[in-house]
KEKE-3310 file (N, C-alpha, C; in steps of 0.2 Angstrom, whole numbers, plus 5000, padded with zeros to 4 digits):
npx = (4997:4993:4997:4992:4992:5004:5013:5007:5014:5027:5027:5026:5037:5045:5041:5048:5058:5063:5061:5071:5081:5082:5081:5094:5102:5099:5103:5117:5122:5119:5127:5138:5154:5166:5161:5156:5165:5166:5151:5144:5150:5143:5132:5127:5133:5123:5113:5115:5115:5100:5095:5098:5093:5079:5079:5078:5067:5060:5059:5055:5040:5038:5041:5031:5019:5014:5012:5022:5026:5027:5029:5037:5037:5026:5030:5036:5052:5064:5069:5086:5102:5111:5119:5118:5103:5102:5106:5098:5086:5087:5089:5078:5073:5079:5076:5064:5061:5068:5059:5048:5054:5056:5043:5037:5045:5042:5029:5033:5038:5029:5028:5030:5043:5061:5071:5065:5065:5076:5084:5075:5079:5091:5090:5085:5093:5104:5097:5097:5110:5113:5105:5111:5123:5120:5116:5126:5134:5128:5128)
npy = (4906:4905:4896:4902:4916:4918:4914:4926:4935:4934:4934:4943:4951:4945:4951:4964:4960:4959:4970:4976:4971:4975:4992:4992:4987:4995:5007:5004:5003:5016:5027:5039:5047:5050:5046:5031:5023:5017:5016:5011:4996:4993:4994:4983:4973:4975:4973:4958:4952:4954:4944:4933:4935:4933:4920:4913:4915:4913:4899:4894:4898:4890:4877:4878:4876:4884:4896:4905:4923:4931:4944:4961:4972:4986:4998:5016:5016:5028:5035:5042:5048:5055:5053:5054:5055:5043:5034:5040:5034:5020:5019:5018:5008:4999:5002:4999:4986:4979:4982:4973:4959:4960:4962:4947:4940:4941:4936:4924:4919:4911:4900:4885:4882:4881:4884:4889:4902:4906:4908:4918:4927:4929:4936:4946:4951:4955:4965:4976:4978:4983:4995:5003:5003:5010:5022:5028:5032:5041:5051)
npz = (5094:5081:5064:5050:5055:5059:5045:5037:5043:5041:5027:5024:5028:5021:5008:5011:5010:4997:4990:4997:4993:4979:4981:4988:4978:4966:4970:4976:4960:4956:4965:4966:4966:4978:4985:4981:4980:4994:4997:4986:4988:5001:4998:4991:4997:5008:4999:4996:5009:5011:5003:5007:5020:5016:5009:5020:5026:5016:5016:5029:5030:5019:5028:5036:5028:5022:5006:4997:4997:4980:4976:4979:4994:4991:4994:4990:4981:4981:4967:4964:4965:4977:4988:5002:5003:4999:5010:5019:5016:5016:5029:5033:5028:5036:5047:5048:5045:5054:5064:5059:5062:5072:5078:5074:5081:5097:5092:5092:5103:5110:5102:5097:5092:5091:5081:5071:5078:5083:5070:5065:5074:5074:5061:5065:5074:5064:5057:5067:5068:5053:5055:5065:5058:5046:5053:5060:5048:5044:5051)
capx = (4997:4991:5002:4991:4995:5013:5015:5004:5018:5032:5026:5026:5044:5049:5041:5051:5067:5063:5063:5079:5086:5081:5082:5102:5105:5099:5108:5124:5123:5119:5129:5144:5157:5172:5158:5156:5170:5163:5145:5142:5153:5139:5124:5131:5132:5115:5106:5115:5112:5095:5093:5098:5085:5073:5078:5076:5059:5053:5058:5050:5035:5036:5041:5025:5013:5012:5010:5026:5023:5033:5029:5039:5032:5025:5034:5040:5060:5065:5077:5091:5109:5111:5120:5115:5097:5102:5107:5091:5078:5092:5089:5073:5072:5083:5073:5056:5063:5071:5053:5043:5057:5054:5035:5039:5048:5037:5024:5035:5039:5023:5025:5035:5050:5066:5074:5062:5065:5085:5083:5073:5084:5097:5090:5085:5101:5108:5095:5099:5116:5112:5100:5118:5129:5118:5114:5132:5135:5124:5131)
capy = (4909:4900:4896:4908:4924:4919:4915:4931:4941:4932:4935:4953:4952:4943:4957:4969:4962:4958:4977:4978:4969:4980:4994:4990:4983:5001:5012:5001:5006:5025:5030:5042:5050:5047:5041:5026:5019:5014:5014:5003:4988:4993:4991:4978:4967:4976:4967:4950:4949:4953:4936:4927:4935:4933:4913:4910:4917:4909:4893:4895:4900:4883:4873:4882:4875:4892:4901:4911:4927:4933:4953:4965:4977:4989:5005:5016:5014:5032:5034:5047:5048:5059:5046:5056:5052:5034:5033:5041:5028:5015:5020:5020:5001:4994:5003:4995:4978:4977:4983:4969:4956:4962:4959:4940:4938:4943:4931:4915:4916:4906:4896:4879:4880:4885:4882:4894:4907:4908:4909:4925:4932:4931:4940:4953:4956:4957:4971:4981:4981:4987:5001:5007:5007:5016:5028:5031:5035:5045:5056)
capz = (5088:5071:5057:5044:5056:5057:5040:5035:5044:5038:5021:5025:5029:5014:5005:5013:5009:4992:4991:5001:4988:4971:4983:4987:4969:4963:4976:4972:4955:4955:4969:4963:4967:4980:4991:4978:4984:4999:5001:4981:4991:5006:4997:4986:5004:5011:4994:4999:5016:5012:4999:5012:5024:5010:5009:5026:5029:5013:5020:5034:5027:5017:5032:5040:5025:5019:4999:5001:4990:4975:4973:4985:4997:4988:4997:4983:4980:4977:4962:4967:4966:4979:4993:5008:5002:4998:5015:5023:5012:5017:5037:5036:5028:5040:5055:5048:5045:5063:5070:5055:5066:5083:5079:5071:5087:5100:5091:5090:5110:5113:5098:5097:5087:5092:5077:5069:5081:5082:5064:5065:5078:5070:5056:5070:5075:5057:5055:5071:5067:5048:5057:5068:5053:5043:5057:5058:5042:5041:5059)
cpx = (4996:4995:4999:4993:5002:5016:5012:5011:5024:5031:5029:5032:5048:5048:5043:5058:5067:5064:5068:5083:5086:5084:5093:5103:5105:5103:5115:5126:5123:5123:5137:5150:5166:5166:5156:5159:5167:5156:5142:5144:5146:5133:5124:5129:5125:5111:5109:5112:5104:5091:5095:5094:5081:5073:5077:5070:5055:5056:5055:5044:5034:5035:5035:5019:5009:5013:5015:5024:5028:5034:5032:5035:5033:5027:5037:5049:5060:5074:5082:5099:5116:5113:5118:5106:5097:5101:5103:5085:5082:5092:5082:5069:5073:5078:5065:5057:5066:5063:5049:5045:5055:5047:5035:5041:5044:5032:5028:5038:5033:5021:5033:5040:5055:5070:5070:5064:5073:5086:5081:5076:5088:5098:5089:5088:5105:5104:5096:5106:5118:5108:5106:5121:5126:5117:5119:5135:5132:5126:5139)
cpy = (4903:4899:4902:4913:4922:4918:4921:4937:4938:4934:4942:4955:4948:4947:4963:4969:4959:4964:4980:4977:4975:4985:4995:4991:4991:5005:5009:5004:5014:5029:5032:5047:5046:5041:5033:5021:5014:5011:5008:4997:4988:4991:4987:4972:4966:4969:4960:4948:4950:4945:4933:4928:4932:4923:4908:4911:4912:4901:4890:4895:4891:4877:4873:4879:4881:4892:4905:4915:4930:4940:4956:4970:4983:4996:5009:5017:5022:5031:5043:5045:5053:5054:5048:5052:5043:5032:5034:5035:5022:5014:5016:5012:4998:4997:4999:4986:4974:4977:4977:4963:4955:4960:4950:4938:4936:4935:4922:4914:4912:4901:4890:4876:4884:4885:4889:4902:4910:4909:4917:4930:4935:4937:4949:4958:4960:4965:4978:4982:4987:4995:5005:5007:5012:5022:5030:5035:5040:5053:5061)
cpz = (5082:5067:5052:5048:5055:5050:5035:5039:5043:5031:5021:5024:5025:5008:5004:5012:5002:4990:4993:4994:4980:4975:4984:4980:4965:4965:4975:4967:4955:4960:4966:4968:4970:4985:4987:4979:4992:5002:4992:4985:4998:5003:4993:4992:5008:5007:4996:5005:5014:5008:5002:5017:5022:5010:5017:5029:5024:5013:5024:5032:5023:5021:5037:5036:5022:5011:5002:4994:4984:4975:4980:4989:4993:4988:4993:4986:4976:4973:4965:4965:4970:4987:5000:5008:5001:5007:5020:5021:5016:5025:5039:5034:5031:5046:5051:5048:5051:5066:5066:5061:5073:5081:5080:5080:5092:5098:5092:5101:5113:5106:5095:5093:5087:5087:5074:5072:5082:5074:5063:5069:5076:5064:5060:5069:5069:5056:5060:5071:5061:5051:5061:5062:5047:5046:5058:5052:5039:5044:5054)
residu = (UNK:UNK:UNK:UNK:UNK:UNK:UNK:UNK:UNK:UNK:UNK:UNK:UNK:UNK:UNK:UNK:UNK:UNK:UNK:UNK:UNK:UNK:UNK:UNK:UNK:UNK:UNK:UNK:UNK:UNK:UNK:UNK:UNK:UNK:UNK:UNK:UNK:UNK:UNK:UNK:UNK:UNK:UNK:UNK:UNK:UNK:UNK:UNK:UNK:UNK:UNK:UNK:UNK:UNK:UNK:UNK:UNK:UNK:UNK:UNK:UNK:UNK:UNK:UNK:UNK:UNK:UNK:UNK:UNK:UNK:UNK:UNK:UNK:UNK:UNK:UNK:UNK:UNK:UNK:UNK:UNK:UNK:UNK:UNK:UNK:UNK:UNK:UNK:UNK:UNK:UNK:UNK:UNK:UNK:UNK:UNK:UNK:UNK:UNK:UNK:UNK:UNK:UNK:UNK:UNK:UNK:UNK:UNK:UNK:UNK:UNK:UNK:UNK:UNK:UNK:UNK:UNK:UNK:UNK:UNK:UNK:UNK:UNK:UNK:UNK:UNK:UNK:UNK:UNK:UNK:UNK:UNK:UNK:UNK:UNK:UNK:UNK:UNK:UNK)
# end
């Protein structure tokens, strides 16, 4: 694999957790009720974990000799304050970010950096765990 595809799909995936971020940061704020109580401290830590995603790829991406991108993916973020809905967009972010992962992955098993690659695992896993807890909460 080339650096430009694997920095063109890491880009992608920096895209998409630039997104996670506003996405959370919004849903944080507008989520009422009793359920507020629990799911603002949830997407409060969703948006961090994901600026730590976000600064791990766009490291990579620079230690790769890549343009890392600044605009997020352009998926629209619906407005709502309807937490069941929060929690459906919020499912459906964390299942595309685990599968953007799972691809990155795939690609980096024939490419010579393991340091690179337990880095993106790891975010993997962060993502398959958020795609369980959200799909519980949602049960």
């Amino acid at each position: 694999m080339n650096n430009n595809k694997l920095i063109d799909k890491l880009n992608y995936a920096l895209g998409w957790e630039l997104r996670a971020i506003i996405l959370y940061s919004h849903y944080s704020a507008y989520v009422k009720g009793i359920q507020r109580l629990h799911l603002s401290t949830h997407f409060s830590s969703e948006a961090t974990e994901s600026i730590g995603h976000a600064n791990i790829v766009r490291s990579a991406i620079v230690k790769l000799g890549g343009k890392v991108i600044t605009d997020r993916n352009s998926q629209e973020i619906i407005h709502t304050s309807e937490y069941v809905e929060m929690l459906k967009f919020a499912f459906d972010t964390e299942k595309k970010a685990s599968e953007i992962y799972n691809e990155i992955l795939e690609e980096l098993k024939n490419f010579n950096d393991d340091e690179l690659y337990d880095s993106i695992e790891n975010i993997y896993f962060a993502e398959l765990r958020s795609v369980e807890e959200v799909r519980m909460l949602l049960n």
